[in-house]
ZALONU-361061 format. One line per field, with one value per residue (C-alpha): x, y, z; residue number from 1. Coordinates in nm, 2 decimals, always signed. Layout:
residues N
c1: c(X;...)
c2: c(Y;...)
c3: c(Z;...)
n: c(NUM;...)
END
This chain:
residues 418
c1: c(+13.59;+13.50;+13.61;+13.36;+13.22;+13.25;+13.01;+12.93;+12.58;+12.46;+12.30;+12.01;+11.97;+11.90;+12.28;+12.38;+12.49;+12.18;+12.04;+12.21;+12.61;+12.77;+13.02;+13.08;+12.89;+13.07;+12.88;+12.99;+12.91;+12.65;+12.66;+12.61;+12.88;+12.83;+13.05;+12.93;+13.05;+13.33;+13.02;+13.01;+12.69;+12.56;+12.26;+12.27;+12.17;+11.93;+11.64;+11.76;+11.51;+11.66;+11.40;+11.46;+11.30;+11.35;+11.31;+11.30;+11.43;+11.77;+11.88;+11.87;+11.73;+11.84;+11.67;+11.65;+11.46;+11.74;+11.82;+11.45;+11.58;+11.85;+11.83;+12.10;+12.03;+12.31;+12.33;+12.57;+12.32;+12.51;+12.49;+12.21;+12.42;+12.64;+12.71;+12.64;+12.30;+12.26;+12.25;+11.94;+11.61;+11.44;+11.71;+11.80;+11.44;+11.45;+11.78;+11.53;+11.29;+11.51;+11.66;+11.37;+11.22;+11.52;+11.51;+11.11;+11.18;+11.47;+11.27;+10.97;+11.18;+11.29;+10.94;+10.85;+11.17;+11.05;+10.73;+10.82;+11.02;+10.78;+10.49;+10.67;+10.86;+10.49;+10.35;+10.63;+10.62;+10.25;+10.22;+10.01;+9.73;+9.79;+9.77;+9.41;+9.31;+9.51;+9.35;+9.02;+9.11;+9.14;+8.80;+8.69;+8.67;+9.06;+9.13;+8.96;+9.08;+9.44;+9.37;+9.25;+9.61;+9.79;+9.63;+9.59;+9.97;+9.97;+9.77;+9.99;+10.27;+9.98;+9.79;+9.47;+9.16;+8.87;+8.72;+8.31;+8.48;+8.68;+8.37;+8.14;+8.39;+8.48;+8.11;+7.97;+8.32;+8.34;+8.02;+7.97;+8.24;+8.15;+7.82;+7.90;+8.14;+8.05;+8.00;+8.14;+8.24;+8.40;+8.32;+8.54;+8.66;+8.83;+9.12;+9.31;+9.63;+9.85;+10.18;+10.26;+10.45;+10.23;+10.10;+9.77;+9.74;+9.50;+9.48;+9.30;+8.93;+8.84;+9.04;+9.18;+9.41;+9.50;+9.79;+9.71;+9.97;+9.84;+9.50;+9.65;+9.87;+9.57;+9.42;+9.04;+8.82;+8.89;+9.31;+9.21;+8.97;+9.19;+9.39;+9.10;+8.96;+9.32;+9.33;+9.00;+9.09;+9.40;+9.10;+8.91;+9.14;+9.30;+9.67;+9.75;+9.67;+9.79;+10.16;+10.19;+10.15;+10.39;+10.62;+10.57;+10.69;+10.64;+10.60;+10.26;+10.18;+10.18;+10.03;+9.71;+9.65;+9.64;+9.40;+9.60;+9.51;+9.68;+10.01;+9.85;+9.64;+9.94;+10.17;+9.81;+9.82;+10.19;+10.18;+10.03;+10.37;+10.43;+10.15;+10.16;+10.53;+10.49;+10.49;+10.31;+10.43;+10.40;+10.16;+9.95;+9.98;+9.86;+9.55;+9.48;+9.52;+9.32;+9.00;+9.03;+8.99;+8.65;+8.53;+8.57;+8.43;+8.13;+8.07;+8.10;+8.40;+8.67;+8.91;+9.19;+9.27;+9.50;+9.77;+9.69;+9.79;+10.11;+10.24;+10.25;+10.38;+10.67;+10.76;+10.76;+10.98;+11.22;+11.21;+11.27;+11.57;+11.70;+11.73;+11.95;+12.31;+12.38;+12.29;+12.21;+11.99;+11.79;+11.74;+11.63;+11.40;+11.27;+11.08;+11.01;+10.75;+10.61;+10.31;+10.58;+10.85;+10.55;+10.36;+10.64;+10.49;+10.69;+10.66;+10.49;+10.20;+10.11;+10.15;+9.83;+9.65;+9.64;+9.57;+9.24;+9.03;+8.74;+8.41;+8.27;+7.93;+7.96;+7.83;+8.10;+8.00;+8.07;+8.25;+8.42;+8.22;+8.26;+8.62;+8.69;+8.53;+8.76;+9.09;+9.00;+8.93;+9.25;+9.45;+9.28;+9.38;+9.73;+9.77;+9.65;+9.83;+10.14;+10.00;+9.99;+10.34;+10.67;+10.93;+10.94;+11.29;+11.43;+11.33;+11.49;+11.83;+11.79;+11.70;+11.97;+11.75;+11.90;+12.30;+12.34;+12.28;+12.15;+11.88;+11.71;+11.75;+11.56;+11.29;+11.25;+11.19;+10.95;+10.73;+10.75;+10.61;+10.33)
c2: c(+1.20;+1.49;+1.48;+1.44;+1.78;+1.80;+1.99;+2.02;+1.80;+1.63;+1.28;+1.19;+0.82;+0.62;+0.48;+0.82;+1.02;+1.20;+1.10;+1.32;+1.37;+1.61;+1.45;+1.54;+1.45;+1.38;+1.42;+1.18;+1.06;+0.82;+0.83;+1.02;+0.92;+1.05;+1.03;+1.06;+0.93;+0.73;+0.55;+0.62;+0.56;+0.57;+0.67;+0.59;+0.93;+0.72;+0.69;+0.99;+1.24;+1.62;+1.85;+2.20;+2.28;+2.44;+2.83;+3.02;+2.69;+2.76;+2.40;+2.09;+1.76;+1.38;+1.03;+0.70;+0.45;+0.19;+0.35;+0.52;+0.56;+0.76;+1.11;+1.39;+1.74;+2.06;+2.43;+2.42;+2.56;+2.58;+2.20;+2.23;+2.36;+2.07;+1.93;+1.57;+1.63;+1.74;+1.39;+1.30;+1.45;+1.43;+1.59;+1.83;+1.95;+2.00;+2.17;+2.45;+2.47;+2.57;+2.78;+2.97;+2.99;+3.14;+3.41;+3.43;+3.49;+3.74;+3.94;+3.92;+4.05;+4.37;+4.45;+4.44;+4.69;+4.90;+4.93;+5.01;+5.28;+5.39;+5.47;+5.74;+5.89;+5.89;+6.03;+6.31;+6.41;+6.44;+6.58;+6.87;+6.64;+6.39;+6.64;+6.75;+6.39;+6.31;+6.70;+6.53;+6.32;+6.58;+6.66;+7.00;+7.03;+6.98;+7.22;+7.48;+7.44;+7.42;+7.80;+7.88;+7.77;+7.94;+8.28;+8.26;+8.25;+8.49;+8.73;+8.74;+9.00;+9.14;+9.49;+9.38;+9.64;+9.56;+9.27;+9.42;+9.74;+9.52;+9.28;+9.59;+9.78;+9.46;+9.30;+9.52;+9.45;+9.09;+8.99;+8.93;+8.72;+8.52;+8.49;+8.35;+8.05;+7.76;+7.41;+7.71;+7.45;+7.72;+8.06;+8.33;+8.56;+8.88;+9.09;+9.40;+9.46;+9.73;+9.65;+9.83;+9.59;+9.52;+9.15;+8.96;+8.58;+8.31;+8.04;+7.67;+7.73;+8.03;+8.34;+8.66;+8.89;+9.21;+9.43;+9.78;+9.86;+9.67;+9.80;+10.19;+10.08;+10.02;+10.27;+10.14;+9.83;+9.61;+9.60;+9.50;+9.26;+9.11;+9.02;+8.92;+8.68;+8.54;+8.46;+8.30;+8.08;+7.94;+7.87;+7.73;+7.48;+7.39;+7.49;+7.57;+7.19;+7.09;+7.27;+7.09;+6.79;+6.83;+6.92;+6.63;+6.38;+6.04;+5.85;+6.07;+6.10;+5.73;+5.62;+5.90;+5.73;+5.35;+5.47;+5.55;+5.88;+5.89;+6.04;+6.32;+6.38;+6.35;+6.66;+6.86;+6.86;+6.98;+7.23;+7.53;+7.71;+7.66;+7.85;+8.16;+8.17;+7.92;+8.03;+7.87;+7.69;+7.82;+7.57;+7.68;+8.11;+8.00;+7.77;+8.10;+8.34;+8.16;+8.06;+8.37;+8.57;+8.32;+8.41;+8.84;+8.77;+8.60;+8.84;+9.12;+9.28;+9.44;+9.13;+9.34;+9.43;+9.18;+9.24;+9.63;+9.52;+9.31;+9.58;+9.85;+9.67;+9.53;+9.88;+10.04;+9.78;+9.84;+10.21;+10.15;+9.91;+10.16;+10.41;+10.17;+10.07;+9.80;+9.44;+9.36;+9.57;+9.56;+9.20;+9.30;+9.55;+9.31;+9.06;+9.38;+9.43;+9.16;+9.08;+9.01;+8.83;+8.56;+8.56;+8.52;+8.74;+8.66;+8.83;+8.56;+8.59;+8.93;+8.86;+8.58;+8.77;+9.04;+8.80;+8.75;+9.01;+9.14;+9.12;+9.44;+9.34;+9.31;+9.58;+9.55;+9.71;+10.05;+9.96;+10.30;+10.42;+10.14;+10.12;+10.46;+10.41;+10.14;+10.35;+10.63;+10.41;+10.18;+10.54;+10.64;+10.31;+10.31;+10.70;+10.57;+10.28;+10.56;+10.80;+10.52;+10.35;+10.48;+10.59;+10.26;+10.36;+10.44;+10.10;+9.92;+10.07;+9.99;+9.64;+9.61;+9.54;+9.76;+9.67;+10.01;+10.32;+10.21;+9.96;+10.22;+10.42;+10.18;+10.14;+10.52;+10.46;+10.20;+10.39;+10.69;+10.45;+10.33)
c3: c(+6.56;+6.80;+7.18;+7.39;+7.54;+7.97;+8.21;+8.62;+8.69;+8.97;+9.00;+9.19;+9.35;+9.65;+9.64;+9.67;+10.00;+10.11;+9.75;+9.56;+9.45;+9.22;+8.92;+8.59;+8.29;+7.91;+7.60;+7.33;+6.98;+7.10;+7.48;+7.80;+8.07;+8.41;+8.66;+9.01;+9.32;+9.20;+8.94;+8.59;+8.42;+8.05;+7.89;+7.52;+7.33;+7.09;+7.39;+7.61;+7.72;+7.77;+7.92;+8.07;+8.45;+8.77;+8.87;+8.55;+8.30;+8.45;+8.48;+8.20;+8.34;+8.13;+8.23;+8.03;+8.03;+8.03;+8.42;+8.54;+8.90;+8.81;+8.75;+8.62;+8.58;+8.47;+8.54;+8.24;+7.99;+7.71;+7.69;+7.49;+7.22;+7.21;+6.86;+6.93;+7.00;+6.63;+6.48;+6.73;+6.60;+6.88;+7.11;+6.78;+6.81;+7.21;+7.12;+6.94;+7.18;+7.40;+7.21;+7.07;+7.48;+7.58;+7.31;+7.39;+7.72;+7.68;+7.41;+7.68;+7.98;+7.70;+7.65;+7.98;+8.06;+7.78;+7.93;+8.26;+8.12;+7.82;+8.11;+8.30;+8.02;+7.79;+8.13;+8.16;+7.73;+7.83;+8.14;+8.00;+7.98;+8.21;+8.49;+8.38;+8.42;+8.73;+8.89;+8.83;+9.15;+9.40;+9.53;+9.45;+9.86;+9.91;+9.62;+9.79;+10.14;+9.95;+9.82;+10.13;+10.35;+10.09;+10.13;+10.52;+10.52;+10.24;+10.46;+10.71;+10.54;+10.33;+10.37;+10.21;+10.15;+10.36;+10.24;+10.17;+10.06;+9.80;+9.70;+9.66;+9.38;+9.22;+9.16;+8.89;+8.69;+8.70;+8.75;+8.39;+8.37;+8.66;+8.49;+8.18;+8.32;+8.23;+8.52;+8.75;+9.00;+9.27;+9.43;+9.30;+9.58;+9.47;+9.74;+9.64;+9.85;+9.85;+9.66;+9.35;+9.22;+8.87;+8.95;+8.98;+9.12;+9.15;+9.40;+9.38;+9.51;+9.34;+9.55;+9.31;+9.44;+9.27;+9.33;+9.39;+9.16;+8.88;+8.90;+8.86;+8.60;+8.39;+8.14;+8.13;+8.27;+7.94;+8.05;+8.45;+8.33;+8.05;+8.35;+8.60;+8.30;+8.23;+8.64;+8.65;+8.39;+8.61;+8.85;+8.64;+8.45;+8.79;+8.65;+9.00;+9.13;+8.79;+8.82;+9.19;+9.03;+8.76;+9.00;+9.19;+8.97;+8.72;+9.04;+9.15;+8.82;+8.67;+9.08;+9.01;+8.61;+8.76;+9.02;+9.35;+9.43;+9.84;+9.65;+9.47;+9.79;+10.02;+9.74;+9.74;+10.12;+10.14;+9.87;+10.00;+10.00;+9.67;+9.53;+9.56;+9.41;+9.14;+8.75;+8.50;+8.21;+7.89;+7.76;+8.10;+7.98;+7.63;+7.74;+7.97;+7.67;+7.47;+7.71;+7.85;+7.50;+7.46;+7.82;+7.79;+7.40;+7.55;+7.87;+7.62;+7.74;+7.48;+7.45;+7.37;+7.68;+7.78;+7.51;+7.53;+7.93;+7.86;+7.55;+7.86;+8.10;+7.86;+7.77;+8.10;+8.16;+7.93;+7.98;+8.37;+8.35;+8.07;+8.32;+8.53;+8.41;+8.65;+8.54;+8.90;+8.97;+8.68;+8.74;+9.09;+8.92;+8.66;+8.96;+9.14;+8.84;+8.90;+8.66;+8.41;+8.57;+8.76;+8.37;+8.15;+7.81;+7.55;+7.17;+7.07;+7.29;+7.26;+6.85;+6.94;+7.13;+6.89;+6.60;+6.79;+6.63;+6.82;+6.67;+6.58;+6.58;+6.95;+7.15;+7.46;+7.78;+7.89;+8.27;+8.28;+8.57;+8.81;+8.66;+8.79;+9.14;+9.17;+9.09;+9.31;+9.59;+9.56;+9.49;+9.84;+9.98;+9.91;+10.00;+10.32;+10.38;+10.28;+10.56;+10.84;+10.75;+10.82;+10.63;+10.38;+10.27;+10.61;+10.74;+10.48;+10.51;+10.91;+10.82;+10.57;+10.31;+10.08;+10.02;+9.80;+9.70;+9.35;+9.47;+9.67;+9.34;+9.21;+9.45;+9.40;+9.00;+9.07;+9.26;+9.05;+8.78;+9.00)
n: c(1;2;3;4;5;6;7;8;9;10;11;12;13;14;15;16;17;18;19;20;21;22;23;24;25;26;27;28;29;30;31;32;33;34;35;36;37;38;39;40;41;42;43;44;45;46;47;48;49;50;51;52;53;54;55;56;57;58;59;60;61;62;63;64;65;66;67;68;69;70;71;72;73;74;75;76;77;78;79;80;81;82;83;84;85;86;87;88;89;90;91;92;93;94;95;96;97;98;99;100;101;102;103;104;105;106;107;108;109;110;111;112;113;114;115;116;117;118;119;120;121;122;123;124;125;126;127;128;129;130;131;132;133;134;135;136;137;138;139;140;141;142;143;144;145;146;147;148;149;150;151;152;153;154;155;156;157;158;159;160;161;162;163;164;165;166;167;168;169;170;171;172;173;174;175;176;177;178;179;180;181;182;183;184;185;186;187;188;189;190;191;192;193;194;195;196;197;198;199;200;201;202;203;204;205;206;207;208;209;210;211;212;213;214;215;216;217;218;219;220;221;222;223;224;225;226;227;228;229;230;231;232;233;234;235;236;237;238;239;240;241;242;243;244;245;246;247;248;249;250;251;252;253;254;255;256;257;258;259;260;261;262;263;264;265;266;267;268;269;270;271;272;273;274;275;276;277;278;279;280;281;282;283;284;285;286;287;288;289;290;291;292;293;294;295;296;297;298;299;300;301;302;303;304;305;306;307;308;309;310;311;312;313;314;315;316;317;318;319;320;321;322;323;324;325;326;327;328;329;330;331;332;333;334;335;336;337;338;339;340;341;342;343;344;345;346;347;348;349;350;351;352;353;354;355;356;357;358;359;360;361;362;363;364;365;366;367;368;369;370;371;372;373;374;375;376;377;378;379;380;381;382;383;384;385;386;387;388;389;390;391;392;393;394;395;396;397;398;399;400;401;402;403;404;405;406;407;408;409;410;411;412;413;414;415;416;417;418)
END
């Protein structure tokens, strides 16, 4: 014969202190004994009724018809696994209800756990797209007063060309591939500064800015304009809003896809800063490769520039840093170039850009005259900016800027390469 199993319960009855008393309650072969308040009361297991109840099924209730105005419940769950139950059927088959709702409910609580974590990590293996759909949300408006914070403190440290004087060289070069855009949803605004370092950037809204440097480092109008199409397609596929909100993080991200926009508004608002300096990702380069080999293709322009562009710039890299022994300073060099440190051009994507044959039954355009307006009057530009600055070198060695003798070497390379 098995001893009789023992758990905490409490009894509820009018006889009772305050209606209710804890005691102990006994599981034997054929009865229920409770012991509460110096009673002991039993329920014979033939009639008894066992039912689960209270705040999440956490506590196990027993009545009897033989004693209706008593009532006994348990914390002690794992009563329902007693072995006496067993040779009831009726309490046997409460015994798997139970049983089966507890596993039903742990196995629901999982899922749900696996769901709250499967969101945000699905969001951040796909943030590519998701930040396409989530950009969608931010009026065109605030994208384009976004570019326009950014370049106003941009300005600031910035020797820009005069504004009409820039707009009148740069229309007949890419006005065809402003014309050809397709839902063109902003007005492109193109700025040449003076700054030799070899770089190009877009900002949300529509605004270009070219580095003098970059634009005399170019051979012909299909190089300049590989890199102008390659910026207007940051524009246009919003990688700039996009790469804030990738940077933001699964909270703005999963908040934008179920409809609450006020974080991504709230990032876009503080972002300005981070604009101007931010790279692309690589996925980001490649979708601007690629649309931007469609867009020169279908504005007529020679779509080889772009990789005719990053092929020069890689080598006159590599043959300035070769003239430079210390590590140091050849990393200093290597984001004083610019264009390639900001556009990270790897093997690989020169190899696909050359892969894209041109068609030669296009006719492309001949841009070589307004292509050479624009390089004498940037060279006269930056000889003048030269003429009205002081001595560059001088100034930095006051400031301190300089901490040797071999990074003003290097300044002195640069330039000669500009």
């Amino acid at each position: 014969m098995s001893e009789p199993s023992l758990y905490p319960c409490h009894g509820v009855h009018s006889s009772l202190p305050k209606g209710k008393a804890s005691g102990q309650l006994r599981v034997g072969r054929s009865h229920l004994i409770f012991t509460i308040a110096d009673q002991q009361i039993e329920l014979s297991l033939n009639e008894l009724t066992m039912e689960q109840g209270g705040a999440s099924d956490r506590l196990v209730f027993f009545t009897h018809p033989a004693r209706p105005d008593w009532r006994f419940y348990t914390s002690d769950k794992s009563v329902l696994k007693d072995p006496h139950f067993k040779q009831y059927p009726h309490l046997a088959t409460k015994m798997r209800g139970a049983r089966n709702k507890h596993v039903f409910n742990w196995s629901l609580l999982v899922v749900v756990l696996l769901l709250i974590l499967a969101v945000p990590i699905a969001a951040m293996m796909n943030l590519h797209r998701a930040s396409a759909v989530i950009a969608e949300q931010v009026p065109v408006e605030w994208e384009q007063q976004l570019g326009e914070s950014s370049f106003a403190q941009y300005q600031i440290g910035a020797e820009l060309m005069d504004e009409e004087q820039s707009e009148r060289l740069m229309q007949p070069l890419i006005s065809p591939l402003i014309d050809v855009l397709p839902n063109r949803r902003f007005d492109y605004r193109f700025y040449i500064v003076n700054d030799g370092s070899l770089n190009a950037f877009a900002l949300p809204g529509g605004i270009v800015v070219l580095n003098s440097g970059l634009i005399l480092a170019a051979d012909d109008a299909a190089e300049l304009l590989g890199v102008v199409g390659h910026e207007i397609t940051h524009v246009r596929e919003r990688h700039g809003i996009r790469g804030v909100i990738s940077r933001a993080g699964i909270y703005v991200a999963v908040s934008a896809l179920v409809g609450d926009v006020s974080g991504v508004l709230a990032v876009v608002a503080d972002a300005a800063p981070l604009l101007i300096s931010q790279g692309y990702s690589r996925d980001f380069e490649t979708e601007a490769d690629e649309l931007s080999h469609e867009l020169l293709v279908k504005a007529r322009i020679d779509p080889t520039g772009l990789a005719r562009f990053f092929e020069k710039m890689r080598a006159k890299e590599q043959e300035k840093l070769a003239e430079l022994g210390d590590e140091e300073t050849q990393a200093w060099l290597t984001t004083a170039m610019g264009f390639l440190s900001s556009h990270p051009t790897t093997d690989e994507r020169i190899t696909a850009l050359n892969h894209r044959d041109a068609d030669e039954s296009i006719e492309y355009r001949d841009l070589s005259q307004p292509f050479a307006e624009l390089k004498a009057s940037v060279e006269a530009f930056v000889i003048e900016g030269e003429q009205d600055a002081p001595d560059a070198q001088d100034d930095l060695y006051e400031e301190g800027l300089y901490e040797d003798e071999q990074a003003a070497e290097a300044e002195t390379v640069l330039a000669a390469g500009r």
